[in-house]
C-alpha positions as CSV (number, residue, x, y, z in Angstrom):
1,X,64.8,-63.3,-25.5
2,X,62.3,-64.3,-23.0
3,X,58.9,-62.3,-21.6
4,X,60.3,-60.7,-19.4
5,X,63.4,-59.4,-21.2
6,X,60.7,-57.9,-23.3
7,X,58.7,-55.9,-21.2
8,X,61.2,-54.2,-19.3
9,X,62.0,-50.4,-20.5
10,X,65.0,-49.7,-21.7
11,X,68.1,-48.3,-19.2
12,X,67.3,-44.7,-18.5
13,X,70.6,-42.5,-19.0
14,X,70.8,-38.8,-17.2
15,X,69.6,-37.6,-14.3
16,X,66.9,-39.1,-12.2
17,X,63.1,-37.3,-12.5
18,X,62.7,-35.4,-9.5
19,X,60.0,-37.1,-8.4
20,X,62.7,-40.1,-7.6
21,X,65.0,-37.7,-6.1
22,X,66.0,-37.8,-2.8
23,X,67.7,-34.8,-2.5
24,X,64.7,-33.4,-0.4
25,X,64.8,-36.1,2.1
26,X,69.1,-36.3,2.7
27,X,69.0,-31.9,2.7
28,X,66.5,-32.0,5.9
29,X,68.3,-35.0,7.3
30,X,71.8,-33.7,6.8
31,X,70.5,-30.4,7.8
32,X,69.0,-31.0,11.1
33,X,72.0,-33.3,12.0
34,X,74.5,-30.5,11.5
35,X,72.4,-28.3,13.4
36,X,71.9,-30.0,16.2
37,X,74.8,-29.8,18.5
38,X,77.4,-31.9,18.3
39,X,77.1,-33.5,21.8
40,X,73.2,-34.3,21.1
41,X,74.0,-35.9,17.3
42,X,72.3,-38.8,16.9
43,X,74.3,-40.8,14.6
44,X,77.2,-38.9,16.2
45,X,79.3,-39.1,13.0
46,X,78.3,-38.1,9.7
47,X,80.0,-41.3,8.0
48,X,77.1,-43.2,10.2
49,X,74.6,-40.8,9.1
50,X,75.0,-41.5,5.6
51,X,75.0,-45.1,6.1
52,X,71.4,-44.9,7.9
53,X,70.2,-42.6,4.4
54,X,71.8,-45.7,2.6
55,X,74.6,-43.1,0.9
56,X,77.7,-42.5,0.0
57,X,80.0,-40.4,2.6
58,X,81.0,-38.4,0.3
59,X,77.5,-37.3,-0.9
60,X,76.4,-36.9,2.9
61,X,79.8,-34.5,3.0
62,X,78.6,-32.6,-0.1
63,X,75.3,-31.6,1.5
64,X,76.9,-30.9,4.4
65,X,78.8,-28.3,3.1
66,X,76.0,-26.6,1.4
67,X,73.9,-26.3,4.5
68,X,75.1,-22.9,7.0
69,X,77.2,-23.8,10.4
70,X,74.4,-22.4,12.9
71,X,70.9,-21.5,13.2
72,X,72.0,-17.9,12.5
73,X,73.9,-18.3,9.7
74,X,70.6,-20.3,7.5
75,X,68.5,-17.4,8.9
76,X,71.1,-14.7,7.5
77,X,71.4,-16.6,4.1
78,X,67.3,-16.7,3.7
79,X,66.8,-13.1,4.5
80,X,69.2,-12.2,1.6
């Protein structure tokens, strides 16, 4: 075993802390994509999107489908 073998920390297991989330960042990314419309998207696809937040499509999809279809809609689901 060499130095630096020995002074890394072990592999964490589990979720990450939230301070290394980035769950914050792709929700207002994803967020303000699908609410823009779809004409004025920039990336126009979310596939694209997802490869600029260096994720997986199917992660980009999941927070897509968590976030309301309209402006409306989010302001409904906050006054409730």
């Amino acid at each position: 075993m060499n130095l630096a073998e020995e002074n890394q920390a072990p592999p964490r297991l589990g979720r990450k802390p939230v301070r290394e989330s980035r769950s914050r960042e792709i929700t207002e990314r994803v967020a303000k994509w699908k609410l823009t419309p779809k004409a004025q998207r920039e990336p126009p696809t979310l596939r694209e999107l997802a490869r600029d937040l260096g994720i997986r499509e199917s992660l980009a999809s999941y927070y897509a489908r968590r976030i309301p279809d309209s402006v409306d809609d989010l302001l409904a689901r906050n006054q409730t």
